[in-house]
C-alpha positions as CSV (number, residue, x, y, z in Angstrom):
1,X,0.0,0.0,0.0
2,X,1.3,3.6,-0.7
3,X,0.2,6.8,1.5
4,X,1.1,10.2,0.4
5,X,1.5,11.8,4.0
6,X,3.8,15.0,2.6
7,X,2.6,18.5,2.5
8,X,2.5,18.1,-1.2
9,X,-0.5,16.0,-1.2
10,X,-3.5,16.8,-3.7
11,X,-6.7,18.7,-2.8
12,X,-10.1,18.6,-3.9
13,X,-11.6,20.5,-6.5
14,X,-13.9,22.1,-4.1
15,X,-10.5,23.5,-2.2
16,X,-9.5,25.2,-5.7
17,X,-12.9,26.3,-6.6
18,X,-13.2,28.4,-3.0
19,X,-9.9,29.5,-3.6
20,X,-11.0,31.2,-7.6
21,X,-13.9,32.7,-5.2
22,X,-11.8,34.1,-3.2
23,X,-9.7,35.9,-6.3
24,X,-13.3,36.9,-7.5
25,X,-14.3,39.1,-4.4
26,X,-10.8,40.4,-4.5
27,X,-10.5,41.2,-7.7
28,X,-14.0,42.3,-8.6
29,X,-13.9,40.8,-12.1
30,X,-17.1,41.1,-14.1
31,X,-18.4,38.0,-15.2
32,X,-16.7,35.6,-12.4
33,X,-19.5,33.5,-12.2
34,X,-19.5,32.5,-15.8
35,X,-15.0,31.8,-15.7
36,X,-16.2,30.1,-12.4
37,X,-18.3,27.3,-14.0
38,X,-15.8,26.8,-17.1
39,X,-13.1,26.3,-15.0
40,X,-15.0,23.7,-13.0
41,X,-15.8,22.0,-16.3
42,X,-12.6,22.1,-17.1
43,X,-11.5,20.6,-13.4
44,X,-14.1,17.6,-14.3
45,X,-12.8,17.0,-17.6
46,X,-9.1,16.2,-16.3
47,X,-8.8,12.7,-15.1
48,X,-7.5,12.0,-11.8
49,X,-7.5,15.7,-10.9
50,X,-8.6,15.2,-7.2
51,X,-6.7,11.6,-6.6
52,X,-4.2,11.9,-4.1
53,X,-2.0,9.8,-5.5
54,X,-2.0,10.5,-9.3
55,X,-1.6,14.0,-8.6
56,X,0.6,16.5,-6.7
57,X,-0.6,19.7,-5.2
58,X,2.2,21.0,-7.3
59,X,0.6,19.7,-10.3
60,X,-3.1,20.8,-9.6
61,X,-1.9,24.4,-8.6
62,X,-0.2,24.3,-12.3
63,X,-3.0,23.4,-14.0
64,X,-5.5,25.9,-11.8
65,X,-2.9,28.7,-12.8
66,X,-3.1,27.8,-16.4
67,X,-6.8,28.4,-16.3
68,X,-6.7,31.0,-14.3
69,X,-4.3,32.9,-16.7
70,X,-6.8,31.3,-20.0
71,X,-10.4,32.6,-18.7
72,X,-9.6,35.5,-16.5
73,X,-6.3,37.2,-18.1
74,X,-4.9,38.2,-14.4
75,X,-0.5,37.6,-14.0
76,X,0.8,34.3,-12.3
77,X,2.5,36.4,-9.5
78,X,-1.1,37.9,-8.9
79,X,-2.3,33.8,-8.6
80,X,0.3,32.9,-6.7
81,X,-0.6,35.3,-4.1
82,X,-3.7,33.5,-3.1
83,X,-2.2,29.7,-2.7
């Protein structure tokens, strides 16, 4: 049996999705809900996203960042400050 018990272990999409809210109310970006629910299609379409041990936290915050930066056009350093 393998257990990933580092720091570096995966979250759930519900964890990235509060954390997209969270850049919404800070941001005040018009349209948020809409980018909200494309992004969570987009989560659901990647297999394995959520399973702690196909995936990283490294690797999900990559991907998260990638559509941040492809629906809502904000920097990666501007991202990065919410993780």
């Amino acid at each position: 049996m393998v257990k990933n018990i580092g720091s570096d272990r995966a979250k759930s999409i519900g964890y990235f999705i509060n954390i997209i809210s969270l850049i919404d109310k800070k941001l005040k970006l018009p349209g948020s809900s809409v980018r909200m629910r494309l992004i969570a299609k987009d989560l659901e379409k990647i297999e394995n996203f959520d399973d702690g041990y196909a995936m990283s936290r490294y690797g999900q915050e990559k991907i998260i960042i990638g559509l941040l930066k492809k629906y809502y056009h904000i920097p990666e350093r501007t991202i990065q400050e919410f993780f």
